[in-house]
C-alpha positions in Angstrom: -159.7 0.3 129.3 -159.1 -1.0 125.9 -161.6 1.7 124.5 -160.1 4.4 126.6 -156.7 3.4 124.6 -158.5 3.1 121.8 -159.7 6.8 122.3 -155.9 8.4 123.3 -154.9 6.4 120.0 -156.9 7.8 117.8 -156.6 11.7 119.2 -153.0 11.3 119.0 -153.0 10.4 115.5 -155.6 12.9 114.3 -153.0 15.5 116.3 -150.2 14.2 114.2 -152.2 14.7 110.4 -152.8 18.0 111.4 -149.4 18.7 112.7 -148.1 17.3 109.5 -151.1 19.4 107.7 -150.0 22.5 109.2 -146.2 22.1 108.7 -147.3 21.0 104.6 -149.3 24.3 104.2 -146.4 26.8 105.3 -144.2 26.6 101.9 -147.2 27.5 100.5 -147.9 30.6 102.8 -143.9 31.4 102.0 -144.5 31.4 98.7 -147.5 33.3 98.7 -145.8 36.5 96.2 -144.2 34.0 93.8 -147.6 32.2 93.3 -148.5 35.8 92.5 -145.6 36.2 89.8 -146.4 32.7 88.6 -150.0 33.3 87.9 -149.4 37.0 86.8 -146.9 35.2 84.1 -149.7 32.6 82.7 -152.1 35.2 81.5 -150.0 38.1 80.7 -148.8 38.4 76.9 -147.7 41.9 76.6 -145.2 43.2 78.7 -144.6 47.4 78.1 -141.1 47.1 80.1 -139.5 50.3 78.3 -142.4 52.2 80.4 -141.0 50.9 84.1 -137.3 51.3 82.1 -136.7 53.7 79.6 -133.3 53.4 78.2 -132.2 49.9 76.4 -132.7 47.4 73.7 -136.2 46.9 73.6 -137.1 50.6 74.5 -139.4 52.7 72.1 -138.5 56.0 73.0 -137.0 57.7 70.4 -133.6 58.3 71.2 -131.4 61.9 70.1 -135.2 63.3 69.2 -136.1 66.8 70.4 -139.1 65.0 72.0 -139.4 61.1 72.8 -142.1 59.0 71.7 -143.6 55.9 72.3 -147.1 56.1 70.9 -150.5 54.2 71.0 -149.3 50.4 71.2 -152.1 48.7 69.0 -151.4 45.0 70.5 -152.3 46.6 74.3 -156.0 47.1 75.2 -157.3 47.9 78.3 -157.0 44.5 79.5 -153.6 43.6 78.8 -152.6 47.4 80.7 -154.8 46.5 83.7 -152.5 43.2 83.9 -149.5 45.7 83.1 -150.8 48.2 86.1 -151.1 45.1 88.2 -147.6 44.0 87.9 -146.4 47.4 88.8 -148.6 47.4 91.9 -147.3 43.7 93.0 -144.3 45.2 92.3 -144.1 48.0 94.8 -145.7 46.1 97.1 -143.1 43.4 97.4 -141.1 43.1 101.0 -137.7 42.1 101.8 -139.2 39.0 102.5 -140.6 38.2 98.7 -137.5 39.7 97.5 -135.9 37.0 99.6 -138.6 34.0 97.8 -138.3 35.5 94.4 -134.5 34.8 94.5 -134.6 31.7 96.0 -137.3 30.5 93.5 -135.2 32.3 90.4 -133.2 29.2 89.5 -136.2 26.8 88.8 -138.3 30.0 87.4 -139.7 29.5 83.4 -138.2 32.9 81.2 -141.1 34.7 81.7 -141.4 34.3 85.7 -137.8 35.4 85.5 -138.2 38.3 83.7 -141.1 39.6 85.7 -139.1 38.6 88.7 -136.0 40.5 87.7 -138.5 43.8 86.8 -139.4 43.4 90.3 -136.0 43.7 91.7 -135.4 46.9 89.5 -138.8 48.1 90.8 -138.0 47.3 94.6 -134.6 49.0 94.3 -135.0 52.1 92.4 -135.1 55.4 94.0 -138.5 56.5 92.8 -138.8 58.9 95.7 -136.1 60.8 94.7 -138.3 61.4 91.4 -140.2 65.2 91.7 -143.7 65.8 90.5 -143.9 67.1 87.2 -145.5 70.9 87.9 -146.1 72.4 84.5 -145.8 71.8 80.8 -142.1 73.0 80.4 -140.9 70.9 83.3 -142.7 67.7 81.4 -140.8 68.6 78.4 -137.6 68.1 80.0 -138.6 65.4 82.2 -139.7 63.1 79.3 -136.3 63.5 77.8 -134.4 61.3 80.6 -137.8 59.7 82.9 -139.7 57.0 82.1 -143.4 56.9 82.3 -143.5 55.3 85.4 -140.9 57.7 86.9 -143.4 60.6 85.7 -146.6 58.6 87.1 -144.6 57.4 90.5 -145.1 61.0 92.2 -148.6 60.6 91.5 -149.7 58.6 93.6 -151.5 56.1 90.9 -150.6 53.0 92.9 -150.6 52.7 96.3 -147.8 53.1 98.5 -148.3 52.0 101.7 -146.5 48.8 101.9 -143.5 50.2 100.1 -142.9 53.0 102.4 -143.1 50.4 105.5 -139.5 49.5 104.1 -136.3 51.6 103.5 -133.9 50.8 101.4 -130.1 51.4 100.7 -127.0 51.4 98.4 -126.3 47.6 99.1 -129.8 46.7 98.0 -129.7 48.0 94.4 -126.1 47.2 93.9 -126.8 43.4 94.9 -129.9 43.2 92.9 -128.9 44.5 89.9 -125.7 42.1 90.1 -128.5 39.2 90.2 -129.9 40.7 87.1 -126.8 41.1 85.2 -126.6 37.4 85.5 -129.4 37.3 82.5 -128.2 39.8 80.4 -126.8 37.4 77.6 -129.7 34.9 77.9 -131.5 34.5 74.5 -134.5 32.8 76.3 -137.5 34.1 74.8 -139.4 35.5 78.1 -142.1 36.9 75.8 -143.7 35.8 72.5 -144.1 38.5 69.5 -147.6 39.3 69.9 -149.2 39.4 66.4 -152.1 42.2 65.9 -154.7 40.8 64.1 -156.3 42.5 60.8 -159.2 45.2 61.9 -157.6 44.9 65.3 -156.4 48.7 65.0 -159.9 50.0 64.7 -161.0 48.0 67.4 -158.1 49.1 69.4 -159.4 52.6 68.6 -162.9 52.2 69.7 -161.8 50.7 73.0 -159.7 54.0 74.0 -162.3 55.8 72.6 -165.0 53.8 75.4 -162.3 54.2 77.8 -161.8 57.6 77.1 -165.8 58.7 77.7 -166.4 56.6 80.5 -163.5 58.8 82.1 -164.6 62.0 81.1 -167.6 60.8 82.5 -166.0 59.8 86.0 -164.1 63.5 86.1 -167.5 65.3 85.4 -168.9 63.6 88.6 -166.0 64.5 90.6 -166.9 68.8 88.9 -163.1 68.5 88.2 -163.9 71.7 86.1 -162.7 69.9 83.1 -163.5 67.3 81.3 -159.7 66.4 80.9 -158.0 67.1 83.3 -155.9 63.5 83.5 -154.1 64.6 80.2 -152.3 66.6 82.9 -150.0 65.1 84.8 -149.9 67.8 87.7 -153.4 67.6 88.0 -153.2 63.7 88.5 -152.8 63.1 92.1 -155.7 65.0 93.2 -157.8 63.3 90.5 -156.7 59.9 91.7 -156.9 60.4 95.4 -160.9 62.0 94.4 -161.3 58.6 92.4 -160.4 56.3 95.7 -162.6 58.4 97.5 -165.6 58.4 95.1 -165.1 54.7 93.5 -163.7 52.7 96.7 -164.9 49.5 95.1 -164.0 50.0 91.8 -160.7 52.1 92.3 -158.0 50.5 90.8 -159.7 49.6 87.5 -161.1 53.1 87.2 -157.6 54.3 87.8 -156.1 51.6 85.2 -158.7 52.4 82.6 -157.8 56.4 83.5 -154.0 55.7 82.6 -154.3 53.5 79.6 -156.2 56.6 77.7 -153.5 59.5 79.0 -150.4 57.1 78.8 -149.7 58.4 75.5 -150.3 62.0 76.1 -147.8 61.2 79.5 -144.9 60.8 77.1 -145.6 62.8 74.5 -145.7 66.7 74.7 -149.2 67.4 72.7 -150.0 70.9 73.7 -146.7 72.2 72.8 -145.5 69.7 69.6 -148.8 69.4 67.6 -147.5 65.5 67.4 -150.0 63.3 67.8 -149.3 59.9 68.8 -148.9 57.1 66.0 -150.1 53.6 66.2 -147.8 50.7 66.2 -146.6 47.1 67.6 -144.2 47.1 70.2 -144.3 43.5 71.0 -144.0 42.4 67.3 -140.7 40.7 67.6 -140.3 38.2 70.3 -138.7 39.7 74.0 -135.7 37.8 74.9 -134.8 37.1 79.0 -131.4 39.1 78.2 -133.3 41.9 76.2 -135.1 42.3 79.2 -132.4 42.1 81.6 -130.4 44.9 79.4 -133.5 46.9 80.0 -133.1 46.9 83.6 -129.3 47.6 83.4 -129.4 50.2 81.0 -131.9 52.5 83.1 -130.4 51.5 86.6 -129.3 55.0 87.2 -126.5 54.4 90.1 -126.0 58.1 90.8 -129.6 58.2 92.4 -129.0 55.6 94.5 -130.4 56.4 98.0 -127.8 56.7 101.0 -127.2 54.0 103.1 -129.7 55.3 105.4 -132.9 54.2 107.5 -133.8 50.6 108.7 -132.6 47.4 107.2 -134.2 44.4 107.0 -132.1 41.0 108.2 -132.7 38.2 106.3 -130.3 36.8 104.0 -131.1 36.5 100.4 -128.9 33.3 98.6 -129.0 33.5 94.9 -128.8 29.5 94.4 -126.9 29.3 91.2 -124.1 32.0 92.4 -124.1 30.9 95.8 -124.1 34.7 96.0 -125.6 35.8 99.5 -127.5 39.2 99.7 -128.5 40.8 102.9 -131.6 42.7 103.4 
């Protein structure tokens, strides 16, 4: 009998540590996209913001210029834009529901994680749909004058879009968000450190788009794109993307980030018709303050393409902790 108990004892209590188990891992499932920020944030160093937002403090396009430019950043290789083209796709993949964690974690976020988080509302709230494919040259032209270069790149197809679309979103979504954000505009944290370019680290620069830039020529050959250049083209990019997925399932995204990083310069700059060719510079070599950041965001949050209050709408509250400011999704 005494074993028996003994027995009911002991199953009990191994029922209670995995109870207790259980109910000690969910946090950790909740918090799933802000361990994604978090770790994002560790290993990335250069953040290209001005090519999510165009207009603002930190932006390079050359404002009240015939033709905008932005040129070949010499402190971002190939590595630091796949981390770029990363964030963009965590970006557009965030729910309601991560909106909701992001916020709630914002308060006890370092600079950084708050920057990247506060891109992320920009990202989730913008009408990008509302942005048109770019056809021809003459409609680039114009298009580059007002769009940023992931405006241009959005219709495109180059990330995927499938959980974004699973979620509508509406006038009370952008205004809300971007009221969070403006709560960081006069922060002088500094989210990101100047990034200083070594010497010789131009030419090496150089040699990697140079790699990058045969390897896909290479790829477009295989796919008999019937030109060896055809993602200098921006019209021509969603059917060389979606041929890409199709072709490279396994290796897809880094073919695709490698494919961007050559023609990102050539997206924002009108070659064929200027004869400009893109100079070399530091974008990053001055420190990038929270609030820099922040004005970014502001400064390109276009309210008259807001979408309509239309479509479904998520119901979950969002509670900015230091405003007390609650936000429904």
């Amino acid at each position: 009998m005494r074993k028996n108990g003994t027995i009911v004892l002991l199953v009990l209590f191994l029922a209670a540590v995995l109870t207790f188990e259980s109910k000690g891992d969910e946090p950790d499932q909740r918090s799933l996209y802000v361990d994604r920020i978090q770790k994002t944030a560790e290993i990335m160093d250069v953040f290209p913001v001005d090519l999510i937002a165009r207009e603002g403090p930190i932006s390079c396009f050359e404002k009240g210029s015939w033709i905008p430019g932005v040129g070949i950043r010499n402190e971002l290789n190939s590595e630091s834009f796949r981390l770029f083209y990363d964030f963009c796709q965590l970006a557009l993949d965030a729910t309601p529901e991560d909106i909701n964690e992001c916020v709630s974690y914002l308060p006890q976020a370092s600079a950084k994680e708050k920057a990247l988080i506060l891109t992320v509302f920009y990202v989730y709230a913008y009408p990008w749909e509302r942005q048109g494919m770019v056809n021809n040259s003459s409609e680039k032209s114009e298009a580059i004058k007002t769009r940023s270069w992931f405006s241009l790149l959005f219709p495109c197809e180059v990330f995927d879009l499938r959980v974004r679309k699973e979620y509508q979103r509406n006038s009370e979504d952008s205004e809300k968000l971007s009221k969070i954000v403006a709560q960081f505009a006069e922060n002088d944290e500094i989210a990101f450190q100047a990034v200083k370019v070594k010497e010789g680290y131009e030419s090496d620069n150089m040699a990697n788009m140079r790699l990058k830039l045969n390897e896909t020529r290479e790829i477009c050959r295989k796919l008999k794109t019937g030109s060896d250049d055809p993602y200098l083209r921006i019209e021509l990019r969603k059917e060389l993307v979606n041929g890409i997925r199709w072709k490279y399932l396994n290796s897809s995204t880094k073919i695709i980030s490698d494919l961007l990083y050559v023609a990102y310069t050539s997206d924002t700059f009108d070659l064929a018709r200027s004869g400009l060719v893109p100079k070399l510079g530091n974008a990053s070599e001055k420190p990038k303050t929270l609030g820099q950041i922040a004005q970014e965001l502001l400064e390109s949050w276009d309210s008259s393409q807001t979408p309509d209050d239309e479509g479904t709408k998520a119901g979950t509250d969002i509670v900015d902790q230091e405003t007390q400011t609650v936000l429904d999704f």
